[in-house]
C-alpha positions in Angstrom: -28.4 -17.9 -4.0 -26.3 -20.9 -2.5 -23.9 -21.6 -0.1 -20.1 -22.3 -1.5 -17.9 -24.2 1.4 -14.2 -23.8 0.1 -11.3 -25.1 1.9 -7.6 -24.2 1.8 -4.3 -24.3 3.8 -3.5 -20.5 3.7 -6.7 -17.6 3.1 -5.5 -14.3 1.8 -8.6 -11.6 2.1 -7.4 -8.8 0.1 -6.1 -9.1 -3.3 -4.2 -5.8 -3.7 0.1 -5.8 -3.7 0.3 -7.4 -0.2 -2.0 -9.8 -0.8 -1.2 -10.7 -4.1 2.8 -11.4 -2.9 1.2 -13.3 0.3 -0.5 -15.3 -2.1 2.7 -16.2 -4.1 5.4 -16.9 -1.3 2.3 -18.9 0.3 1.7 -21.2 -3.1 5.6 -21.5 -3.7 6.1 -23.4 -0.3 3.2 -25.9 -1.9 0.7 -24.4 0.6 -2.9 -24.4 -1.3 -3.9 -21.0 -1.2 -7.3 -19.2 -1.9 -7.5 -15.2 -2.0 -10.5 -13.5 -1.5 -11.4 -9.5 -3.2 -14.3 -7.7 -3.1 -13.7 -5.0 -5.8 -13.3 -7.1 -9.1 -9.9 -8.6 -11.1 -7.1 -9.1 -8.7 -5.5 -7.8 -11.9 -6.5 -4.1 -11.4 -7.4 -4.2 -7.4 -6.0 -2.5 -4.5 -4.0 0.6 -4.2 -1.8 0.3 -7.0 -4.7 -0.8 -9.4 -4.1 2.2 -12.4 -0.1 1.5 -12.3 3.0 2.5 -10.6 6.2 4.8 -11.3 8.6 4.2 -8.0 9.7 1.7 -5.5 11.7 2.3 -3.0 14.8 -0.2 -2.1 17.7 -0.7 -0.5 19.9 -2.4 -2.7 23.5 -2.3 0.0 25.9 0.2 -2.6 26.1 3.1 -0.3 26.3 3.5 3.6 22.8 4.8 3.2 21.3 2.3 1.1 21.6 -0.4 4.2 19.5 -2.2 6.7 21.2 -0.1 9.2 21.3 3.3 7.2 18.0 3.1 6.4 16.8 2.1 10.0 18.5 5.0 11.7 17.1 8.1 9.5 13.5 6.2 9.9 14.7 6.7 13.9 15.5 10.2 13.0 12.5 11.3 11.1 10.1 10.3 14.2 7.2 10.8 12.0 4.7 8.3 12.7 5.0 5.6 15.8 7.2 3.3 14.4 7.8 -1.2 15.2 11.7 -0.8 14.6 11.6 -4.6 14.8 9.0 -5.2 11.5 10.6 -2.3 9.9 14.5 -4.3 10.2 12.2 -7.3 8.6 11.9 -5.3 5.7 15.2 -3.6 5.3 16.8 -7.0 5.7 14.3 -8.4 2.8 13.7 -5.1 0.6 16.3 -6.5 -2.0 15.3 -9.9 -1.9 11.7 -9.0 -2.8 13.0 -6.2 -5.2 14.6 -8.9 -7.1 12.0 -11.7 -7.0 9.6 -9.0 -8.2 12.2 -8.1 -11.2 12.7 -12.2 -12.0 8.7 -12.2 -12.2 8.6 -9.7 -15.0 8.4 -6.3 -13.0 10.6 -3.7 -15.6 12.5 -1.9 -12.9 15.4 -1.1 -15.4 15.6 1.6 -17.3 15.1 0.5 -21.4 17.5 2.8 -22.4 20.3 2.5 -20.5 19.6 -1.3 -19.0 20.3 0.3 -15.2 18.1 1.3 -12.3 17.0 5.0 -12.6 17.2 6.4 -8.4 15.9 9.2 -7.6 15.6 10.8 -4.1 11.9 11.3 -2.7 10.2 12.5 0.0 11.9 11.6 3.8 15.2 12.7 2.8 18.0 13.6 -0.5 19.1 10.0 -0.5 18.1 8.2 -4.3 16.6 5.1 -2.5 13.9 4.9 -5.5 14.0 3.5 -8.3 12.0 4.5 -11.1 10.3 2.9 -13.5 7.3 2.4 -15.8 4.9 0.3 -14.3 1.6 0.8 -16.1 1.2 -2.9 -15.7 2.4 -3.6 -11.8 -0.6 -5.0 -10.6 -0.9 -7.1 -14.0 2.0 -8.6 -13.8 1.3 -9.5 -9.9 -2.1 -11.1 -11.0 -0.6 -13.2 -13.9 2.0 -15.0 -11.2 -0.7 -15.5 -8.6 -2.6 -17.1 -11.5 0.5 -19.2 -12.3 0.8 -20.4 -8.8 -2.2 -21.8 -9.4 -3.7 -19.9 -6.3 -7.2 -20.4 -6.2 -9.0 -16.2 -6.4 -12.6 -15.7 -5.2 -13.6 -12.2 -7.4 -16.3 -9.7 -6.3 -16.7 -11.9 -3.0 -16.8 -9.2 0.2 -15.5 -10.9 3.5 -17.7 -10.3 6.7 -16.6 -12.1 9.4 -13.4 -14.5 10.8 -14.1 -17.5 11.6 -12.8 -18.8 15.2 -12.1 -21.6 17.0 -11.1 -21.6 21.1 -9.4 -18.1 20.4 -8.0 -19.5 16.6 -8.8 -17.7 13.1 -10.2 -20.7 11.2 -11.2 -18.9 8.4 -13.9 -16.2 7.2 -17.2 -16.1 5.7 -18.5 -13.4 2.9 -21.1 -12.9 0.2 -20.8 -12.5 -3.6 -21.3 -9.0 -4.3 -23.7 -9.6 -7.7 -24.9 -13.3 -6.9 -25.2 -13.1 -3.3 -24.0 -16.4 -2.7 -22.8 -17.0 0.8 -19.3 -18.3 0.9 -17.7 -20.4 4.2 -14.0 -20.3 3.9 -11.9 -22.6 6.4 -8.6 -22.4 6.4 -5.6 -23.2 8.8 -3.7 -19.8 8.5 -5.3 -16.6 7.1 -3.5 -13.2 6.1 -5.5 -9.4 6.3 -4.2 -7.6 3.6 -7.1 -5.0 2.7 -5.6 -2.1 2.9 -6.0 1.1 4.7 -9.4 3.4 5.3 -10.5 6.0 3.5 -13.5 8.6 3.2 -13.3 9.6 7.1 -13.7 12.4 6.2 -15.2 14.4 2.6 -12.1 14.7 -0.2 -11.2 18.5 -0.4 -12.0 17.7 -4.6 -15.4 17.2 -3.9 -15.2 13.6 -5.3 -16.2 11.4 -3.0 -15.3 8.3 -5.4 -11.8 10.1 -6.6 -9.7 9.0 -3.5 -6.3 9.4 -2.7 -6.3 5.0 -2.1 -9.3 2.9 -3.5 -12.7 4.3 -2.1 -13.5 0.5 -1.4 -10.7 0.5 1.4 -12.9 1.2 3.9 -11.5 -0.3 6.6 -13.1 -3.9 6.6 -10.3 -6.1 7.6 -9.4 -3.9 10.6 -12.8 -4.2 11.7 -13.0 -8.1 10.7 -9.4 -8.6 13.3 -11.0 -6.5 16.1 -14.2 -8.0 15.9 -12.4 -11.5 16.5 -10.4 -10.4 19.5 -6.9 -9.0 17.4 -5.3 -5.9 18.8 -5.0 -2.9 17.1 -2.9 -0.3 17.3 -2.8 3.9 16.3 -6.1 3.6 14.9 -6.2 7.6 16.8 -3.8 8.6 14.1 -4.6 9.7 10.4 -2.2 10.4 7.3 -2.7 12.8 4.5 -0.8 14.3 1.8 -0.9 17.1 -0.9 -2.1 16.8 -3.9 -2.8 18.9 -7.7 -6.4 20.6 -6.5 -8.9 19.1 -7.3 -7.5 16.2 -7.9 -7.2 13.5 -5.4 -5.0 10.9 -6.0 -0.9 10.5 -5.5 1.3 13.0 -7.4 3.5 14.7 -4.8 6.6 12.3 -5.1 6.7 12.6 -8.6 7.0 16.3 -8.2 9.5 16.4 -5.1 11.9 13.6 -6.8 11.8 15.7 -10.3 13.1 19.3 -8.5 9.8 21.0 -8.7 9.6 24.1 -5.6 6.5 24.6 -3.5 5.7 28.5 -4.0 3.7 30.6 -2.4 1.0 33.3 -3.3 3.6 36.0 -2.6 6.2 34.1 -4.8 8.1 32.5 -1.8 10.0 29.5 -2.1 8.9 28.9 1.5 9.7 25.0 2.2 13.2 25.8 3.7 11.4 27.5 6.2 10.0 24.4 7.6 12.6 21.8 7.3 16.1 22.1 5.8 15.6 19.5 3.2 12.7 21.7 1.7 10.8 19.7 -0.5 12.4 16.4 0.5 11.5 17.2 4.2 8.5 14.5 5.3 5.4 14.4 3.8 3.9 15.7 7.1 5.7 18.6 6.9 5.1 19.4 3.6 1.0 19.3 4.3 2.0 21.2 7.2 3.4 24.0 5.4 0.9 23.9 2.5 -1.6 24.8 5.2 0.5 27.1 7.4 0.9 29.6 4.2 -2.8 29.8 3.4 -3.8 29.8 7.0 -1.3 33.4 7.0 -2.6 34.6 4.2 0.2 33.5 1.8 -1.9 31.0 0.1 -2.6 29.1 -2.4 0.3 27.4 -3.0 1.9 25.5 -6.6 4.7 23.5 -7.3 6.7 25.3 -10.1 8.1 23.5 -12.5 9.0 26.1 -14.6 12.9 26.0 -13.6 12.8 22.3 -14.4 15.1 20.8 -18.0 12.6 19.3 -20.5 14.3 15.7 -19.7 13.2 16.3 -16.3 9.6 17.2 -17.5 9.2 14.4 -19.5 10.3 12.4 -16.7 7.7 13.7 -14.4 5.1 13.2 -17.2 6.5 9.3 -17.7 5.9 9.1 -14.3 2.4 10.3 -14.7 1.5 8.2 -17.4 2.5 5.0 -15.3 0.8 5.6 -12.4 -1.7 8.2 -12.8 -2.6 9.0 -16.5 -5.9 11.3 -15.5 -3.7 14.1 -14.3 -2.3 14.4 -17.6 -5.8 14.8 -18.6 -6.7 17.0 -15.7 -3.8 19.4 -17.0 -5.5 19.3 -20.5 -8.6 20.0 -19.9 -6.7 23.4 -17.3 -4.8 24.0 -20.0 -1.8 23.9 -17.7 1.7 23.6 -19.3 4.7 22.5 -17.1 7.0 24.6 -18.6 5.1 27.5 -18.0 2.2 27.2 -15.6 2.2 26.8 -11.8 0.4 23.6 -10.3 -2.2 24.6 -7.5 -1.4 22.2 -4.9 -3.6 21.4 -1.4 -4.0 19.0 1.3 -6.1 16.4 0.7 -8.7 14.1 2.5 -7.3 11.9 5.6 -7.1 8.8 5.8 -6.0 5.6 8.0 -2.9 4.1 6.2 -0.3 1.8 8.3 -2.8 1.6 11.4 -4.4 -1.0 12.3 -3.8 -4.9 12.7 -0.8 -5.3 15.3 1.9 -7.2 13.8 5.5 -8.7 14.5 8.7 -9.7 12.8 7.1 -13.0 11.4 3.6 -10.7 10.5 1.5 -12.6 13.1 -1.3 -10.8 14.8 -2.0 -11.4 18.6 -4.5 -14.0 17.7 -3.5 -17.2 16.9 -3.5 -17.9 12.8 -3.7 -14.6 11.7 -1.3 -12.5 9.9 -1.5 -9.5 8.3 0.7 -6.9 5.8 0.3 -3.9 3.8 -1.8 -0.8 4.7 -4.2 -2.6 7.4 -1.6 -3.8 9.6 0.3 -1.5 12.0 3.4 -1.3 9.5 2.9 -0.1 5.8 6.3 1.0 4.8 4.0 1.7 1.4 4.5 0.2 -1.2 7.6 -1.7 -0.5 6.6 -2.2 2.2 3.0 -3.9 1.1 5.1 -6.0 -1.3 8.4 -7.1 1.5 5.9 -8.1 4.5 3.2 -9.4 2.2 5.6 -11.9 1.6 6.6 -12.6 4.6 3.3 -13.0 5.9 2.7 -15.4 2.9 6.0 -17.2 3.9 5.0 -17.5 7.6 1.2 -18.3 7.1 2.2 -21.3 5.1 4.5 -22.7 7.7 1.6 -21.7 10.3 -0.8 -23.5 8.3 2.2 -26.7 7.7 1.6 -27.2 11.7 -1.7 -27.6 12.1 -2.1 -31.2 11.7 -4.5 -32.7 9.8 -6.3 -34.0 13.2 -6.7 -30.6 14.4 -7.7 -29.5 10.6 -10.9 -32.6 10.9 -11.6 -31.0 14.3 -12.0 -27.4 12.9 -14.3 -29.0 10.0 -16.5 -30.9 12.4 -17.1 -28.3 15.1 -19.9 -25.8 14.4 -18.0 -22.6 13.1 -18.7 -19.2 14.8 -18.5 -16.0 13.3 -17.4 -13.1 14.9 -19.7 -9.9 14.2 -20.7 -6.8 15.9 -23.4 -7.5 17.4 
């Protein structure tokens, strides 16, 4: 074992979506940049490491498709505890990112007819998503990070900030199979690990077989609060529904296709519970899930049966894109869409979207860190992980452009102390 001292303008720890755009708005602005992730290939990391099928923008061609459109029905919905400030950040850069994301290779058009396929998910009927097969999103994230020339630290687990008179100065972590002991300085660094899961057991049984990454476990939450960051709704945890049995993401596939929720007495029951039925917020639809069994009306299944076999295939395409092992799950059921129900349950909770307090510009409340993405106090999922990550990256950089390179020598010479728990 040795110790490896790296040095770099801007330190992204986490090298899922938000981390991964951090790391290129931060490396376009000429700021060196080093990314640190503990679970392997940046290629293949974080939340969206098996693929992608939909991504939400707002793209200005309707009255709902606007900053302002979009900003009042997330007023409306009152869901969750909500920074209407950071979320106007990302309506007012959601297009921006969508295209730089599309110039970088992302295939958000449809091949056949060379336009965005919308659809309208959960939250509301509006078709703010688009579509699209994207087996290789996180792929195509990792190859530009590598073109930046952004320097990546694999299978390298971060333990501690660094800090300096009240300053983030950079982090320190081990190698996961050498055990080398890496020192990190750095004159900005961005938190973009993700959310926490496995609070609690998965309802499948399978620990491992999360609804996010099972290595999200909450590290850089605990990294910021250990160093004196504030946190924020970390009293608060999500969940969703998914195919029993099976936990990982599924439910907007079904919702945006037109499949029903029905009950065991053969009750389309969602309309009961919000007057969007299935497009009602996800809350509600775990809500109602439960509600019906709790009174004796469950299980419940999404019924496709009703559905065109363009719209199956579509839901299918969907699957194959972002979650191939639930076609294989059906297989191995035997379940056919056009004629079998889908069993359908809450799943485990988890801690997405709490965490590291953030504002427009993605700072924390300490001085040099920033944060996006599912540890920070304002996911906006995926979208979201991709808009602020690169704001953070964007604002990082011009944090670390301040710090002089007298204050930089100081950092280096001082003896570095690392925040822990102890």
């Amino acid at each position: 074992m040795q110790t490896v001292e790296v040095n770099a303008d801007v330190l992204i720890v986490g090298g899922g979506t938000a981390g991964c755009l951090a790391a290129m708005r931060a490396s376009e602005t000429g700021a060196d940049v080093a990314v640190i992730e503990k679970g392997g290939s940046i290629s293949r990391s974080g939340s969206c490491a098996s693929g992608m099928d939909h991504y939400s923008v707002l793209l200005d061609e309707a009255p709902w498709d606007t900053t302002e459109g979009y900003l009042a029905s997330l007023s409306a919905e009152k869901a969750k505890p909500q920074d209407l400030k950071v979320a106007e950040v990302y309506a007012r850069n959601s297009k921006k990112v969508f295209q730089y994301l599309e110039n970088i290779g992302m295939p958000f058009k449809d091949k056949a007819t060379g336009r965005y396929q919308r659809i309208a998910g959960l939250g509301g009927n509006h078709p703010r998503t688009v579509s699209f097969e994207g087996a290789a999103f996180k792929p195509i994230l990792a190859r530009q990070v590598h073109r930046l020339q952004a320097r990546v630290l694999e299978r390298v687990a971060v333990e501690g900030l660094l800090t300096e008179s009240d300053r983030v100065i950079g982090a320190v972590g081990f190698h996961i199979r050498s055990g080398d002991f890496f020192v990190i300085k750095a004159k900005a660094v961005v938190i973009t690990t993700g959310g926490a899961v496995r609070f609690y057991p998965a309802p499948s049984g399978h620990n491992f077989i999360t609804h996010t990454p099972p290595f999200n476990t909450g590290d850089g939450q605990a990294m910021a609060f250990r160093a004196g960051a504030a946190l924020t709704n970390m009293e608060f945890t999500s969940t969703s529904a998914e195919p029993k049995g099976f936990s990982a993401p599924g439910l907007t596939g079904f919702v945006s296709c037109g499949a029903r929720l029905l009950n065991a007495k053969g009750e389309y029951f969602m309309k009961r519970y919000h007057p969007l039925a299935e497009h009602g917020p996800r809350h509600l639809l775990v809500k109602a899930i439960k509600v019906e069994a709790d009174e004796g009306r469950g299980p419940c299944y999404f019924d496709c049966r009703h559905l065109p076999p363009n719209k199956i295939e579509f839901l299918l395409r969907g699957f194959r894109n972002e979650k191939v092992t639930l076609i294989d799950l059906f297989a191995t059921q035997g379940i056919d869409l056009t004629r079998d129900l889908v069993p359908f349950e809450p799943r485990e909770f988890d801690c997405n979207g709490n965490g590291i307090v953030i504002d427009e510009t993605c700072r924390s409340s300490l001085e040099g860190l920033f944060s996006a993405g599912n540890c920070s106090s304002a996911s906006l999922a995926l979208p979201g992980a991709c808009t602020l990550g690169y704001v953070a990256g964007e604002k990082a950089a011009e944090e670390a452009s301040r710090v002089n390179s007298t204050v930089a020598a100081a950092f280096t010479r001082r003896r570095l102390r690392m925040t822990s728990g102890k």
